[in-house]
Structure formats: C-alpha cells, structure tokens
C-alpha positions in Angstrom: 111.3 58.9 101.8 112.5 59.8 98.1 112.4 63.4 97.3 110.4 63.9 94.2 110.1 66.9 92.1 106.7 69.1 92.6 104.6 69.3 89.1 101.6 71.2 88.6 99.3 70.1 86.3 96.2 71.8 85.5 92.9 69.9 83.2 94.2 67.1 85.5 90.7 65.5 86.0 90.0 65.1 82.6 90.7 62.0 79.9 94.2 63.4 79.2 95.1 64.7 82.3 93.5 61.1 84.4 96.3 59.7 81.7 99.2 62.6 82.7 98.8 61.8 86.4 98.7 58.3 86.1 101.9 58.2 84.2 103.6 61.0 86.1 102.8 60.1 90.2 105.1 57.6 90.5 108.2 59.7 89.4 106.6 63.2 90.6 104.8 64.9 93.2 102.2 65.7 91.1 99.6 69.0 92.4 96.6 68.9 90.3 95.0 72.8 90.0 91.4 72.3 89.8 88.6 74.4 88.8 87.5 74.5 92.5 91.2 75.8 93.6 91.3 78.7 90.8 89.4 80.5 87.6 92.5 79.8 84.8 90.9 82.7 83.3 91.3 85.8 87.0 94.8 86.4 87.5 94.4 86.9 90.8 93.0 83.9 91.7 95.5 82.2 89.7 98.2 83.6 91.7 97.1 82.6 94.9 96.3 79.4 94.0 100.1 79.0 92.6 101.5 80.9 95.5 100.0 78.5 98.1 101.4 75.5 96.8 104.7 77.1 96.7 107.8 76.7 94.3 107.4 73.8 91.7 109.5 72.4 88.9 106.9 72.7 86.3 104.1 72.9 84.6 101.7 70.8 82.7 99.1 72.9 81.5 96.6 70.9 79.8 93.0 72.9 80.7 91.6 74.1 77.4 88.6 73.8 75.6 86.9 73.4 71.7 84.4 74.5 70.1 83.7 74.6 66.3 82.0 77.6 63.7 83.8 79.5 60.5 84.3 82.8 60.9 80.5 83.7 59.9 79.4 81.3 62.5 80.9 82.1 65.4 79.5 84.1 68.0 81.2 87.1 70.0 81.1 84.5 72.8 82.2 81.6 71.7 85.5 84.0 70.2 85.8 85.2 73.8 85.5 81.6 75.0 88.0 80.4 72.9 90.7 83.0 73.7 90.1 82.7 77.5 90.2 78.9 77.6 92.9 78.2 75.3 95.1 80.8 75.6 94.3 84.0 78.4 94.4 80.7 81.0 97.5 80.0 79.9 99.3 83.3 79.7 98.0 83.7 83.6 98.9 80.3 84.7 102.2 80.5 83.2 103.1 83.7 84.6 101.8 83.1 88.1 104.1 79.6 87.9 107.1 80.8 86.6 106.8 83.6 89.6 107.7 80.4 91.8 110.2 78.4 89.9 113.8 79.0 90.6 115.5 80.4 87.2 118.6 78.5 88.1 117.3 74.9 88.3 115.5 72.5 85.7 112.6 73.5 85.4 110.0 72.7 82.6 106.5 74.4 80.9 104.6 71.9 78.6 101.6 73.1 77.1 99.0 71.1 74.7 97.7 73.0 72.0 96.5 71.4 68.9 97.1 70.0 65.3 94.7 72.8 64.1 97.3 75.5 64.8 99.2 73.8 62.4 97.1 72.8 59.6 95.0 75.9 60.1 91.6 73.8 58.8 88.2 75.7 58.2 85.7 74.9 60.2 86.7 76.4 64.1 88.2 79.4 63.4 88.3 80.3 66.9 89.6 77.5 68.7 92.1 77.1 65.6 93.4 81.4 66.3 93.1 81.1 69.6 95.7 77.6 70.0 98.1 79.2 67.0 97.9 82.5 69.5 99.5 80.0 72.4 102.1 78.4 70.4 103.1 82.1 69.5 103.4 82.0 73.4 105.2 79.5 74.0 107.8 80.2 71.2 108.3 84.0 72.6 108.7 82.5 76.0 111.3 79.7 75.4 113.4 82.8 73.8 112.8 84.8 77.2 113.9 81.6 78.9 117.4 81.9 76.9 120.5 81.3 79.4 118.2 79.4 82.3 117.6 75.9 82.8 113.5 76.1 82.1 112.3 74.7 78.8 109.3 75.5 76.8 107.5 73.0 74.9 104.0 73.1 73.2 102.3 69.7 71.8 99.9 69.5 68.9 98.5 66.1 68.7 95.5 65.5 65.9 92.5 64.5 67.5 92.6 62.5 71.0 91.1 59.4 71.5 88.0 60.1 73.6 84.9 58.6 73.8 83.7 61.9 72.5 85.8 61.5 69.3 85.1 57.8 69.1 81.8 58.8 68.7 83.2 61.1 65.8 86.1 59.4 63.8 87.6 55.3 63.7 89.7 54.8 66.3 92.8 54.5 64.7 92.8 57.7 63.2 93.0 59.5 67.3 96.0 59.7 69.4 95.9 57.6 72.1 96.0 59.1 74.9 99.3 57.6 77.0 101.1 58.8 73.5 100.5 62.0 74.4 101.9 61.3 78.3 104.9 59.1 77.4 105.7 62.4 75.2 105.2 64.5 78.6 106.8 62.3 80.6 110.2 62.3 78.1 110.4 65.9 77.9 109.9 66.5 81.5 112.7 64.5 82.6 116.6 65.0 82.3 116.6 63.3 78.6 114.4 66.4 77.2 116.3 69.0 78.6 117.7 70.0 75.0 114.2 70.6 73.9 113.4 73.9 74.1 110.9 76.4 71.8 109.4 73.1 69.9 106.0 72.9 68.7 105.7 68.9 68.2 103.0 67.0 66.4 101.7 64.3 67.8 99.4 61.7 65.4 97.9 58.8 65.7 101.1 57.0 63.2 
C-alpha cells in the first residue's frame, strides 16, 4: 500500500470542495471535517474534532460563507455571521491543526478567501471586512511560520462558477472551479514549497 499524506479539508461537501477532493484523493489521504464532526465556529469542538484524526500535513480550509448589505444595510447579525464564518472558523481551525502538524516536516495551510478583500467593492461590507480580516491572518501567520517547513497561502478567486452564480453573471466571467483546485493542488505539493505569505488572485482569464 502507498503511503499518502493526511489532508484535512474542511467546506469539503460543497461545489468547491466536491472539486478539491476529487482532485486531491488520488494523491492524498484526504479527511473531510464536516459540519456534523465539529461547529468551525466552538474551539472546543474544533479541537477534538482535529485531535481525533490525529497529526496531518495540512489544511484546506475552504468553509466560509457570503452574504451581501453596505454598511447601512447590514444587520448586527449578519456582521457577526460574517466574522464567524469567514474568519473566527478559520483562526480556530487553524490553530487546533497546526497543534497536530509536526513543525519540522512540509506541511501546508491554504485558505480561500475572496477577490473582495482585494478590490474592496461596496455592496457586502461584511463579508468583504471579514475575508480582508483572514488574509491579515494568514499573512501574520506565514511570518510566525518563518524558519519551519509549513507554508501559508490564502486564494482570492473572483466569483466561482456555481449554479448559484450562473444564475447571477455569464459564465465566462466565474472561475471555474477545478482552476481553483489545480491551484490547491500545485501549492500543496513539493513544487509550491517556496510559496509562502501569498495572497493569489484567481480570475476567470
């Protein structure tokens, strides 16, 4: 049997992350962390979800979640949404996996954020703060991560083609969606080991 390296990959069930695994399985042993293993958003359930699957070399973390409204338009809970899906779930499930990863092996984080950080549009002010707030993250960690072997990366592709966004924009102006996994899939392996603290577009030219 060939040894594969353990990846765990959470927002696996969804149109990216069906995508993810599909590209990933045959080169890793991919552990998908679903809503019914652990709440993203409790620490604590976080880190027992992480702890019983035991040491991995990496993460995929694509859960997250969008919802639009300027500033006047958004409620206290949708701001609190925001924060906790895109970027409190991160922090936790971060933390809880580096706690498992062996600091003097390859090891890689990969997080999707979004375009919006970027751009900074009007028009979701929250979702926009609250992915800007993880690429801070993940910039701040790959300089903690200075003198291992774990890299840091953050992706900001425009908007993904969904059948949601179909529904919204023409189909050649969204990402496709195994783009966005050939990208994980490079930077995971041995060839993306020099990229480290990048925040990388991803569009659909």
């Amino acid at each position: 049997m060939v040894w594969m390296r353990k990846l765990l990959i959470t927002g696996a069930t969804g149109g990216l992350g069906t995508e993810v695994v599909r590209h990933l399985r045959d080169e890793y042993d991919v552990v998908a962390l679903t809503r019914a293993q652990a709440d993203l958003r409790d620490p604590a359930s976080v880190r027992a979800a992480v702890q019983s699957i035991g040491s991995v070399y990496g993460l995929v973390h694509l859960a997250g979640g969008f919802a639009p409204g300027s500033l006047a338009e958004t409620s206290d809970e949708t701001w609190a949404q925001m924060l906790d899906l895109n970027l409190t779930a991160a922090f936790f499930t971060i933390r809880e996996t580096l706690a498992v990863m062996d600091r003097g092996a390859p090891g890689r984080i990969i997080v999707i954020s979004s375009d919006a950080a970027r751009t900074k549009a009007p028009g979701s002010v929250a979702y926009t703060v609250s992915k800007s707030a993880l690429n801070a993250l993940i910039e701040v960690l790959a300089k903690e991560l200075k003198g291992t072997r774990i890299t840091a990366n953050a992706l900001l592709p425009t908007s993904l083609d969904t059948p949601a966004m179909r529904a919204e924009m023409p189909r050649e102006q969204l990402v496709p969606l195994d783009r966005v996994a050939a990208t994980i899939r490079f930077l995971l392996g041995d060839s993306g080991a020099s990229i480290h603290g990048a925040l990388i577009p991803l569009s659909a030219r």
